[in-house]
Backbone as a printed PyTorch tensor [residue, N CA C, xyz], in Angstrom:
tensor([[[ 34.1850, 339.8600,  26.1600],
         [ 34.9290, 340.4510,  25.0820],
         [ 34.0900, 341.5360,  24.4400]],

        [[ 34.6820, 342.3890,  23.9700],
         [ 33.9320, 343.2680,  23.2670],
         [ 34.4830, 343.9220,  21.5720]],

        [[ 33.5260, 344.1610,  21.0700],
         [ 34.0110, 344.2950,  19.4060],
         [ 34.8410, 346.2270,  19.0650]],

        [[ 35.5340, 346.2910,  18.2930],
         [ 36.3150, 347.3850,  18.4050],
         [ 37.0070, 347.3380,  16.7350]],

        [[ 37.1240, 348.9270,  16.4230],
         [ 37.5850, 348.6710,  15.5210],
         [ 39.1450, 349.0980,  15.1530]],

        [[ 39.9120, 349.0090,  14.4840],
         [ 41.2440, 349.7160,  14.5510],
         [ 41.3390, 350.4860,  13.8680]],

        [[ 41.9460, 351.9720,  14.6280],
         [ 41.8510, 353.3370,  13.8590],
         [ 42.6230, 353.7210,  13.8570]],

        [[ 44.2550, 353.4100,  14.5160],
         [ 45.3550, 353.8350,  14.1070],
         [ 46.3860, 353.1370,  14.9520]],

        [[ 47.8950, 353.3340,  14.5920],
         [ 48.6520, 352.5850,  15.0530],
         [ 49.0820, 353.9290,  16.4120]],

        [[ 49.7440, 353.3790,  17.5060],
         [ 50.7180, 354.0560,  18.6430],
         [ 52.1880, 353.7740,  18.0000]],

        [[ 53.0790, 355.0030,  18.2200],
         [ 54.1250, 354.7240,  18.1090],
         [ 55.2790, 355.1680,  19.1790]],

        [[ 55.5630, 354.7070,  19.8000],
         [ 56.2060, 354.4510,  21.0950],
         [ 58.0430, 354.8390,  20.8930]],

        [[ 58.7880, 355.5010,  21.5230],
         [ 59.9500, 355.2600,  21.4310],
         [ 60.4460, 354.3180,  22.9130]],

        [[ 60.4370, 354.6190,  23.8540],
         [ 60.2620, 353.4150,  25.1350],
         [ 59.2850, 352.5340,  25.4390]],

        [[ 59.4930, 351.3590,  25.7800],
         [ 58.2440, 350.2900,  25.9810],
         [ 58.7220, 349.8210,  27.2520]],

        [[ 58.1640, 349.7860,  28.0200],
         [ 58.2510, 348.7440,  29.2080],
         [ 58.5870, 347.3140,  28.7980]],

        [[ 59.6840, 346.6220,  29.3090],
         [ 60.2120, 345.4820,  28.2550],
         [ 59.4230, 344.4440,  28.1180]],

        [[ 58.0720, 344.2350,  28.8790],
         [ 57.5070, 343.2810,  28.5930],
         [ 56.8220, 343.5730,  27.0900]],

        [[ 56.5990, 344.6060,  26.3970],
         [ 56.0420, 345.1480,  25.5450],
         [ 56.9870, 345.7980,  24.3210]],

        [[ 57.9540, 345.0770,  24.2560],
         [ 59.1960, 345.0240,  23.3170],
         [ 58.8380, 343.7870,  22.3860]],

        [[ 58.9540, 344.7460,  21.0910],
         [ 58.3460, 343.8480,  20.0450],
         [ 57.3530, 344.2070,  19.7660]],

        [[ 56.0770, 344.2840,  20.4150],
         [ 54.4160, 344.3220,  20.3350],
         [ 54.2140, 345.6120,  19.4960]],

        [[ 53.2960, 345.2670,  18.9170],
         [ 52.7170, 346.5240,  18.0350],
         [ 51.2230, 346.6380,  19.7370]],

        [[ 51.4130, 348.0810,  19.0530],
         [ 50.1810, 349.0140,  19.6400],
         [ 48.7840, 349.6030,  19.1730]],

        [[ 48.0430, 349.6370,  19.2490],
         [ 47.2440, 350.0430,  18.2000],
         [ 46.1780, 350.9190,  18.6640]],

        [[ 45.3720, 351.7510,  17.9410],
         [ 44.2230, 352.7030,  18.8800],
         [ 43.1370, 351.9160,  18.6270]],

        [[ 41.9930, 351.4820,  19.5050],
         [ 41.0120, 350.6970,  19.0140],
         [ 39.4240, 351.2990,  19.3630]],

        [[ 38.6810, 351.4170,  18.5350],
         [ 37.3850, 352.5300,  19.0000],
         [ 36.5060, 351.1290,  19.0970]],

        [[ 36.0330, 351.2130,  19.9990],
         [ 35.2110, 350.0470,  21.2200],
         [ 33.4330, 350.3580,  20.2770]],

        [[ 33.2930, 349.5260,  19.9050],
         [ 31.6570, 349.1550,  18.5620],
         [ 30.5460, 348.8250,  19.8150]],

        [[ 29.2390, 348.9970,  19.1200],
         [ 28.3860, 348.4510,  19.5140],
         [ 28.0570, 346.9820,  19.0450]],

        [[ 26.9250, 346.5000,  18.9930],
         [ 25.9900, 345.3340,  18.1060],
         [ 26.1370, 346.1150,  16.6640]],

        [[ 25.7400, 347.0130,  15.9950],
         [ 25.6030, 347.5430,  15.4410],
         [ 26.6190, 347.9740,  14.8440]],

        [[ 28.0500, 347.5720,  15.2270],
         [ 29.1310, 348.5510,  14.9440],
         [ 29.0700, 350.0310,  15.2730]],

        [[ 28.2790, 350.8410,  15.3560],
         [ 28.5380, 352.2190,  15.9170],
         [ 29.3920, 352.2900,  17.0640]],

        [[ 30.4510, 353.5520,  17.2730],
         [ 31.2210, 353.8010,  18.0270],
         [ 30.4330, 353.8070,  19.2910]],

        [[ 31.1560, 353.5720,  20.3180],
         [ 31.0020, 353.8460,  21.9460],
         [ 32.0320, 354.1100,  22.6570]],

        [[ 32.2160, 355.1540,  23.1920],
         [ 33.0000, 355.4740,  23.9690],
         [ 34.4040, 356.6980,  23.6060]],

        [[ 35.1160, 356.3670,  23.9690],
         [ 36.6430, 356.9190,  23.2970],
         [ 37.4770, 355.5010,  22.9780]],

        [[ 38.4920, 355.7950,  22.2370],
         [ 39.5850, 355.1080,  21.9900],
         [ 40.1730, 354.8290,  22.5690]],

        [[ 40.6920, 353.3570,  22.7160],
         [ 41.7520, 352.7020,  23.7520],
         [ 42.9320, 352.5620,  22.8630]],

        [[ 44.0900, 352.5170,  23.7710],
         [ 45.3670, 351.9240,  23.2420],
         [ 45.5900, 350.6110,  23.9710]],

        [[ 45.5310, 349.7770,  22.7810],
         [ 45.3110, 348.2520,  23.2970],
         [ 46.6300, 347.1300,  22.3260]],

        [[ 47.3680, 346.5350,  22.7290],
         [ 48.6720, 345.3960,  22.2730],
         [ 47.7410, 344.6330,  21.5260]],

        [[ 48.1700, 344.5590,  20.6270],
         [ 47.9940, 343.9480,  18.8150],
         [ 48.8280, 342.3670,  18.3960]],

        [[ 48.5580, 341.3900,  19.2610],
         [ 49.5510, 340.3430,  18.5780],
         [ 49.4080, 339.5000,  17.4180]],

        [[ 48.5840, 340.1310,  17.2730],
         [ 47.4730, 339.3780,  16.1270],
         [ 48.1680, 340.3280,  14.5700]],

        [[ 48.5410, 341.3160,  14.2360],
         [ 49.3120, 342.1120,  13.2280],
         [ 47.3370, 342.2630,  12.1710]],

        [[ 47.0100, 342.8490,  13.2100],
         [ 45.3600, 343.4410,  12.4580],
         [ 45.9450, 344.6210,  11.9110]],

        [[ 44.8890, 344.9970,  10.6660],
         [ 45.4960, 346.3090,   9.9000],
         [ 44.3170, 347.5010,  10.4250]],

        [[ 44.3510, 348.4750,  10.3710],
         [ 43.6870, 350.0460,  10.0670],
         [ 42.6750, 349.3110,   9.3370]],

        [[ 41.5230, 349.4890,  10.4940],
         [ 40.1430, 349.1060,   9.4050],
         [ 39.4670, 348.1560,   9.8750]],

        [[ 40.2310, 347.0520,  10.5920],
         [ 39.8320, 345.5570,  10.7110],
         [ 38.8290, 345.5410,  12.1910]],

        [[ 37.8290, 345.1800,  11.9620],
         [ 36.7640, 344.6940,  13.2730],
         [ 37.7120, 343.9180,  14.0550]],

        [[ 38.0210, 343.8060,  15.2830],
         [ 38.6220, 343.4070,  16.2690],
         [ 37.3110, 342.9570,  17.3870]],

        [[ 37.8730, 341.9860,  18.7700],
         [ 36.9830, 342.0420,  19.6320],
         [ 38.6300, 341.6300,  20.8950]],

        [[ 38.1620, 342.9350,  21.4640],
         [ 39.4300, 342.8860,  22.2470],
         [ 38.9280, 342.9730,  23.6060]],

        [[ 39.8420, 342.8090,  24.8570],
         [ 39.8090, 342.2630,  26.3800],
         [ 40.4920, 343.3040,  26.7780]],

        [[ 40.1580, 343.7220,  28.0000],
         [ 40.7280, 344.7460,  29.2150],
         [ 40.6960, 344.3970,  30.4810]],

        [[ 41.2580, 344.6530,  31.1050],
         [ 41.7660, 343.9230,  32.3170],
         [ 42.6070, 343.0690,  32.9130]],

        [[ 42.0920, 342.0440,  33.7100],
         [ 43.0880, 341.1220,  33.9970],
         [ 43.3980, 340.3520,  32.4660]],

        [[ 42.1180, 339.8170,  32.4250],
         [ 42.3720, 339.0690,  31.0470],
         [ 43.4030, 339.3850,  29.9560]],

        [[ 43.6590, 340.4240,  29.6530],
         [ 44.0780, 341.3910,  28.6970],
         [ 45.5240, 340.7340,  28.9840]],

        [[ 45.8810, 341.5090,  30.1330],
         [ 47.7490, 340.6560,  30.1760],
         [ 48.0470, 339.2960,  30.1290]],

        [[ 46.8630, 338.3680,  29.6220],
         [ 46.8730, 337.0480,  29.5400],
         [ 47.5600, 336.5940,  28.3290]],

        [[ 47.6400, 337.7050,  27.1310],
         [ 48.1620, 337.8230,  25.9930],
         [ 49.9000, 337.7740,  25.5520]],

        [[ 49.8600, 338.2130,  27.2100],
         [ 51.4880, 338.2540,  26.5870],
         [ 52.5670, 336.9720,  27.6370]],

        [[ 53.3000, 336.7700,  26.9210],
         [ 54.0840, 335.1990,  28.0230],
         [ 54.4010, 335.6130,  29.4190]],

        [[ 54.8350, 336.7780,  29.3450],
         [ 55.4840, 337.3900,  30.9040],
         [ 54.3320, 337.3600,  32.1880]],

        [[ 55.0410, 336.8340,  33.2470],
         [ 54.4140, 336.7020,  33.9830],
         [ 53.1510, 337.9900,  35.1290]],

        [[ 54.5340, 339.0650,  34.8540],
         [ 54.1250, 340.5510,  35.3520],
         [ 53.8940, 341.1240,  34.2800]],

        [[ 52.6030, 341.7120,  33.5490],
         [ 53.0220, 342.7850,  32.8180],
         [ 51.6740, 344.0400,  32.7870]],

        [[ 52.1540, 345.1010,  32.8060],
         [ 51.1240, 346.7130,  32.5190],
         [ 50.0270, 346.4240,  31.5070]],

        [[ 49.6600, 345.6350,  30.7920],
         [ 48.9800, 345.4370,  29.9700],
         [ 47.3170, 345.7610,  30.3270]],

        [[ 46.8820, 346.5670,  30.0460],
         [ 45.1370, 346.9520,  30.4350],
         [ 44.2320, 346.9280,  29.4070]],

        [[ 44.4300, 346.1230,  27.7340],
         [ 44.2190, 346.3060,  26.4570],
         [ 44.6630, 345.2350,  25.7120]],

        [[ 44.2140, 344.1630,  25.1550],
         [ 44.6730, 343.6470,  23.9010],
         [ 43.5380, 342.6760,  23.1310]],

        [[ 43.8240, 342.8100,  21.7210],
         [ 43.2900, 342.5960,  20.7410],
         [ 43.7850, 340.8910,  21.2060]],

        [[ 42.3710, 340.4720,  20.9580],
         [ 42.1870, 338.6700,  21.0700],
         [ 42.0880, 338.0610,  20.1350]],

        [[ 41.3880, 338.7680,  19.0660],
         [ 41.0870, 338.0700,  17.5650],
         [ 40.5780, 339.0060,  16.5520]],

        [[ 40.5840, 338.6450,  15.1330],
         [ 39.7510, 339.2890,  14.4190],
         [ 38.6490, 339.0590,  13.6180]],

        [[ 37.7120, 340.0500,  13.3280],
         [ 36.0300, 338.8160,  13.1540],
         [ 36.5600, 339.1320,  12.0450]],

        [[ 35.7090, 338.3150,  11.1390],
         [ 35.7750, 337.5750,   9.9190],
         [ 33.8200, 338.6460,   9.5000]],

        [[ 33.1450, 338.2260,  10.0610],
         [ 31.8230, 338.4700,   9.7640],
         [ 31.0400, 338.5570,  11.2960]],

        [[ 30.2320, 339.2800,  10.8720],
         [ 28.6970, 339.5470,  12.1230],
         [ 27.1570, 339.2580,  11.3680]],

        [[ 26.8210, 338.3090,  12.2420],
         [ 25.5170, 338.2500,  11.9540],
         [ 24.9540, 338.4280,  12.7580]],

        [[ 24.0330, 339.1810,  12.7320],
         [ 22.8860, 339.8310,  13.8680],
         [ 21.4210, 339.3180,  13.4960]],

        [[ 20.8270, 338.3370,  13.9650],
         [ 19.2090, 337.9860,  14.0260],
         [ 18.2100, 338.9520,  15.0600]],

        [[ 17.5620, 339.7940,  14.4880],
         [ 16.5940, 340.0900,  15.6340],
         [ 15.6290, 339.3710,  16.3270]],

        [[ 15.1710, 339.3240,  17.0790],
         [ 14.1080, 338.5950,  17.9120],
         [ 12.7530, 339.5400,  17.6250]],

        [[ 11.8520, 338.2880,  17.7880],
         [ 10.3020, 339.5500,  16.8970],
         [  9.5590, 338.8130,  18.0930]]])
């Protein structure tokens, strides 16, 4: 899993019907540190996270594990949302 944060919503007028209903969301992929990495994904939101919220979201197979349908396009979705990070360094 990896940590991500949410930076804006997708707004869709067609959805592939497995993805009817689902909110969308843009998610910028964090380090340890929270600093950005990478570009922004558009990743399925079932969780109703707001603009702002630390996420740690899945891509891949895993990812379409999120939704009931057996077939679905899914390459993105939000799994949970953290609450807090604690980071211990090692000395």
């Amino acid at each position: 899993m990896k940590f991500g944060k949410i930076t804006g919503r997708v707004v869709s007028t067609q959805k592939v019907a497995s993805f009817e209903g689902l909110k969308l969301v843009l998610v910028q992929p964090l380090d340890e540190k929270r600093e950005p990495v990478g570009d922004a994904i558009v990743a399925v939101d079932t969780l109703q996270a707001d603009v702002g919220q630390v996420v740690y979201f899945e891509t891949s197979k895993e990812a379409g594990r999120v939704i009931e349908t057996e077939m679905n396009p899914c390459d993105a979705a939000v799994m949970g949302i953290v609450d807090d990070i604690n980071i211990t360094e090692n000395k």
